[in-house]
C-alpha positions as CSV (number, residue, x, y, z in Angstrom):
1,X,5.7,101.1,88.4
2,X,5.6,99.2,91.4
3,X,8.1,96.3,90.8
4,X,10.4,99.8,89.9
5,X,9.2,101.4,93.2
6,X,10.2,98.4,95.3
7,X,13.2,97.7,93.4
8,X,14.6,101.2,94.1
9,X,13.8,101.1,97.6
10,X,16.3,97.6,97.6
11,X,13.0,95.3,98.6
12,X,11.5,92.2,96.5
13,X,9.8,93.0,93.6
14,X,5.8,91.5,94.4
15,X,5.1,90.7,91.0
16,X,8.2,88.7,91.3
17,X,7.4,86.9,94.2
18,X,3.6,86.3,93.0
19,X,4.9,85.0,89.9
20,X,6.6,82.4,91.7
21,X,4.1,81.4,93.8
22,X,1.9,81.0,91.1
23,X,4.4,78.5,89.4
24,X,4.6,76.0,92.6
25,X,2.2,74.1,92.1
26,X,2.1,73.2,88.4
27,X,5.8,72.2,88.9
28,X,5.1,70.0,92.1
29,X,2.2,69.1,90.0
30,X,4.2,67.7,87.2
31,X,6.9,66.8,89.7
32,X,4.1,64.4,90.9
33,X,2.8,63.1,87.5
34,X,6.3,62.1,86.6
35,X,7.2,60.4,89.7
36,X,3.6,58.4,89.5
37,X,4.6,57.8,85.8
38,X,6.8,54.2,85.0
39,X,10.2,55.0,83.3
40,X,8.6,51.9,80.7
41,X,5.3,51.9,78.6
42,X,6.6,48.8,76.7
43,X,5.1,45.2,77.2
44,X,7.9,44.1,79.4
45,X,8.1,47.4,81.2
46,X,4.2,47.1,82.0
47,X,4.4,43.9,83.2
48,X,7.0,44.6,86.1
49,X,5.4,47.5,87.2
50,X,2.0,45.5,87.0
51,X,0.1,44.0,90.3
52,X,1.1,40.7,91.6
53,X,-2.5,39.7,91.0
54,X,-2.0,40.9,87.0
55,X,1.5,39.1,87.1
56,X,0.0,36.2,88.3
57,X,-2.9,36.3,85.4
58,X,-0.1,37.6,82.6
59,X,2.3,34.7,84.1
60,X,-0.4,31.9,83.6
61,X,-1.8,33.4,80.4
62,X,1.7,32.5,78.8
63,X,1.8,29.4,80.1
64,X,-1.1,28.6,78.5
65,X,-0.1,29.9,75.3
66,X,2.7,27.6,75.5
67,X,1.0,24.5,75.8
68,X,-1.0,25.5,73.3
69,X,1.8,25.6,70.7
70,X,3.5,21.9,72.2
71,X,-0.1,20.6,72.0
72,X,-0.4,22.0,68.3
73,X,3.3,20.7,67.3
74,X,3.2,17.1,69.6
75,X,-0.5,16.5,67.5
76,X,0.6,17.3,64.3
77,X,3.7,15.0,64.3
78,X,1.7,11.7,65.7
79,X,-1.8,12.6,63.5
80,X,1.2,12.7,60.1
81,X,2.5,9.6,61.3
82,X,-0.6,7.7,62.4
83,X,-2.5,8.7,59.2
84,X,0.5,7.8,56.8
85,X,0.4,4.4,58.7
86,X,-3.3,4.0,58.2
87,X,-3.1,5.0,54.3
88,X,-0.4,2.1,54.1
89,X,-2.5,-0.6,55.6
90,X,-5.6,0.5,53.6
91,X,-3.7,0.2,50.4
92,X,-2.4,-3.9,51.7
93,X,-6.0,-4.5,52.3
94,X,-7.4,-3.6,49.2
95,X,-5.5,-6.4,47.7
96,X,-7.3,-9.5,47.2
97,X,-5.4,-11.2,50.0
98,X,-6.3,-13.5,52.8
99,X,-6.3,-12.7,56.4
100,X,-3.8,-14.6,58.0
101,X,-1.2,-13.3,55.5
102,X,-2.3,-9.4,56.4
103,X,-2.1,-10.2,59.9
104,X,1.4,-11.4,59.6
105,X,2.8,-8.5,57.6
106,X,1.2,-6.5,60.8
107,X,2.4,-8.7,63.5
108,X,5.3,-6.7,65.0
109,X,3.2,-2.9,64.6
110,X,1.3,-1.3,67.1
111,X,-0.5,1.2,64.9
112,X,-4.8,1.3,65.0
113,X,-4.9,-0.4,61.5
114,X,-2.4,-3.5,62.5
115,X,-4.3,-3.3,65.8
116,X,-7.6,-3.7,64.4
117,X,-6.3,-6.5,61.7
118,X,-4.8,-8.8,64.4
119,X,-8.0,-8.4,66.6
120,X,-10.1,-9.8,63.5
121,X,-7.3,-12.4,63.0
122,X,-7.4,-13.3,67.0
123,X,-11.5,-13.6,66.9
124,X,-10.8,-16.0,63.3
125,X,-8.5,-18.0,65.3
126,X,-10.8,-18.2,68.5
127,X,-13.5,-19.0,65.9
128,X,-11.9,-22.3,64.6
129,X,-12.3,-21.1,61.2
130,X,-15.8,-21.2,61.7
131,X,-17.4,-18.6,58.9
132,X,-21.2,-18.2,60.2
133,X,-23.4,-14.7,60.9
134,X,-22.3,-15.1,64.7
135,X,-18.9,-14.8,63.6
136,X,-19.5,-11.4,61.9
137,X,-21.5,-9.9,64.6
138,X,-17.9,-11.2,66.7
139,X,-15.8,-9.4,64.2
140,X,-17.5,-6.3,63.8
141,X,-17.9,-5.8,67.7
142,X,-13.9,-6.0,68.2
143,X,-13.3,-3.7,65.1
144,X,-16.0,-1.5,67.0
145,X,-14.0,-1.7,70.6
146,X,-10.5,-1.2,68.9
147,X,-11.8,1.7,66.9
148,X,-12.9,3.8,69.9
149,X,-10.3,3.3,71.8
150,X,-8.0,4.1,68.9
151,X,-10.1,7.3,68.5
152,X,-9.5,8.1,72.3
153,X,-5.8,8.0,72.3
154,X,-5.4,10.3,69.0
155,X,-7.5,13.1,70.3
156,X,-6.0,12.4,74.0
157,X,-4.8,16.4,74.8
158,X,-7.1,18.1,72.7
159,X,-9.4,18.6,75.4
160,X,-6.8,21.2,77.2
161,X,-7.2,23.3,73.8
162,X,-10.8,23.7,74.0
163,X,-10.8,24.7,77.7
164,X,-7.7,27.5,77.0
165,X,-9.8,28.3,74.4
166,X,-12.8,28.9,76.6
167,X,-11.2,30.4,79.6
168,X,-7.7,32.4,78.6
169,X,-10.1,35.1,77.6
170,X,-12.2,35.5,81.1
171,X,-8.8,35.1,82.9
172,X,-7.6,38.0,80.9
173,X,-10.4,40.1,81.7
174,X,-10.1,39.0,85.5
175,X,-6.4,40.8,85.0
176,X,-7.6,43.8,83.6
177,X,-10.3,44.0,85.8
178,X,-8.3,43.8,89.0
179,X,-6.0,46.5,87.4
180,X,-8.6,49.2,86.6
181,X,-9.6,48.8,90.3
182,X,-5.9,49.3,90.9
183,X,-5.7,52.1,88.8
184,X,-9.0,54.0,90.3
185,X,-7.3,53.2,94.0
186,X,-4.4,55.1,92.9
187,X,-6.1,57.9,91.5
188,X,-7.8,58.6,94.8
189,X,-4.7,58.7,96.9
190,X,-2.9,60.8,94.1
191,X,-5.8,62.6,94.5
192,X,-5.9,64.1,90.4
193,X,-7.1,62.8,87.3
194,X,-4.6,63.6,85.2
195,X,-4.6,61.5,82.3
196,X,-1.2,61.2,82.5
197,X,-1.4,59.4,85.6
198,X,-4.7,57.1,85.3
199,X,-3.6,56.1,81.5
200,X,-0.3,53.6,82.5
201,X,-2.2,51.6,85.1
202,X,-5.2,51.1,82.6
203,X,-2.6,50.0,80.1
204,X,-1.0,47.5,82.4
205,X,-4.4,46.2,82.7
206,X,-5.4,45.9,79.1
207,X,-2.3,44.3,78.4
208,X,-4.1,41.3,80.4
209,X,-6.9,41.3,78.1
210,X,-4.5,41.1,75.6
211,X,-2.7,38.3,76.5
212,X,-5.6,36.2,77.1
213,X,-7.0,37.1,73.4
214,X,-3.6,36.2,72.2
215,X,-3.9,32.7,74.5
216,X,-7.4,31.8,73.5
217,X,-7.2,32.7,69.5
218,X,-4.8,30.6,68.8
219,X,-6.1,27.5,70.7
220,X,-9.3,27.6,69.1
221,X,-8.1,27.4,66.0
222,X,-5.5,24.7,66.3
223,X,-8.5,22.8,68.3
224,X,-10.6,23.3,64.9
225,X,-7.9,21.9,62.7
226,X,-6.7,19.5,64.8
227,X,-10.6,18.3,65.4
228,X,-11.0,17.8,61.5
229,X,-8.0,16.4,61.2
230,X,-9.1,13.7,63.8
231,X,-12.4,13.2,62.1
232,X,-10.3,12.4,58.6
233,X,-8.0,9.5,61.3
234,X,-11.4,8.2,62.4
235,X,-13.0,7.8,58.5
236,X,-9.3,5.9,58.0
237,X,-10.1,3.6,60.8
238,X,-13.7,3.0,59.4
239,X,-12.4,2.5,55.9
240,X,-9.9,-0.1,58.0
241,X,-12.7,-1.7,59.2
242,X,-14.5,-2.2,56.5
243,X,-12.0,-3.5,54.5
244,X,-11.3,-6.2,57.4
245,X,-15.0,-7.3,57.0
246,X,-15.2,-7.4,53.4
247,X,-12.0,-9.6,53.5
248,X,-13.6,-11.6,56.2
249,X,-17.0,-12.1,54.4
250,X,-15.0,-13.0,51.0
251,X,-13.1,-15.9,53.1
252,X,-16.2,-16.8,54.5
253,X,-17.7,-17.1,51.0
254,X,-14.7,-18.9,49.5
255,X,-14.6,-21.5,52.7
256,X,-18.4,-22.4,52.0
257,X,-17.7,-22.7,47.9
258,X,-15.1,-25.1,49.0
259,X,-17.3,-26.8,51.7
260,X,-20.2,-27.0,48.7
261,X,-17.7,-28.6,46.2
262,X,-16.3,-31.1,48.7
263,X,-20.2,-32.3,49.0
264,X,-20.6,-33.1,45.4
């Protein structure tokens, strides 16, 4: 009756107008929310509407993930060729052969079995053929040196796995931590809590979290396989070693049977 009264008298209707006023602020409201709102939720969306700080973290984090998969790829291409290389030479020492003729066949390499065979040969020839217990203790002492530093150089960049490993997952929370803070900063000058609004910036800063779990899992995993895979290399160079010395002791036997004969 009184929208009808006001209406015939030619005014405003008042429910009209307090209808209207009533709708302003939920619609500059949501005008807000969607202008605090980025146009992209996806990963790539997040990440350029993300902190420098977070950028910088998110940037770094796929670095890292990078060099953990060249690491993973340059290991696993030496450690197939070095080992097939140390299986070959095992197999040409188990032959009842003499030293001088393995070291030959090994001359030109530069792998750790050929490595450790001319050192034995080098120390026989520094020796002057002389087969005592001093000469052993010689031997075994450069196979000892040549096998640690062979076993140095095969798990040379490793190392960077176990620190990604260990850190890609702080780094990530560093990212997401810096973003929450972000997020709370802008809530307080938006000055709501609308879920709408707080829920993008936490995402941009989970999405740290994430990449440093997807930085970190991987690494410690190839750094398990790769580290048992190195272990298998060092047995190799042992087995290598061994077989040198038995060869060694068997000339050293055969040079004193032919020492003993030329005395009768």
């Amino acid at each position: 009756m009184l929208g009808r009264t006001f209406d015939r008298r030619g005014g405003v209707s008042v429910a009209i107008i307090v209808s209207v006023a009533a709708s302003l602020p939920t619609a500059c409201l949501a005008a807000s929310d969607n202008a605090l709102l980025p146009r992209n939720l996806s990963p790539w969306g997040m990440f350029q509407s993300a902190d420098i700080v977070v950028k910088a973290v998110m940037i770094g984090l796929a670095i890292a993930s990078l060099v953990t998969w060249t690491v993973w790829l340059a290991k696993t291409v030496e450690l197939r060729r070095k080992t097939a290389l140390a299986r070959q030479r095992i197999s040409l020492l188990e032959r009842d052969t003499e030293l001088a003729e393995v070291e030959q066949g090994s001359r030109e390499a530069s792998d750790a079995v050929a490595q450790i065979i001319q050192s034995a040969s080098r120390e026989a020839t520094l020796s002057g053929g002389m087969f005592d217990d001093g000469f052993k203790e010689r031997i075994a002492l450069r196979l000892e040196r040549v096998e640690a530093a062979m076993s140095r150089q095969i798990a040379r960049g490793t190392g960077v796995l176990a620190t990604i490993g260990a850190t890609a997952p702080f780094v990530g929370l560093f990212g997401t931590v810096w973003g929450i803070m972000n997020s709370f900063i802008g809530i307080s000058e938006a000055h709501t809590t609308n879920l709408a609004v707080v829920a993008p910036g936490i995402a941009e800063a989970l999405l740290a979290t994430a990449l440093g779990l997807v930085a970190a899992i991987p690494a410690v995993v190839i750094y398990n396989h790769l580290t048992r895979w190195i272990a298998a290399y060092r047995a190799l160079l042992g087995d290598a070693s061994v077989m040198v010395m038995l060869l060694v002791s068997r000339e050293g036997d055969r040079s004193l049977f032919r020492l003993a004969r030329a005395a009768e």
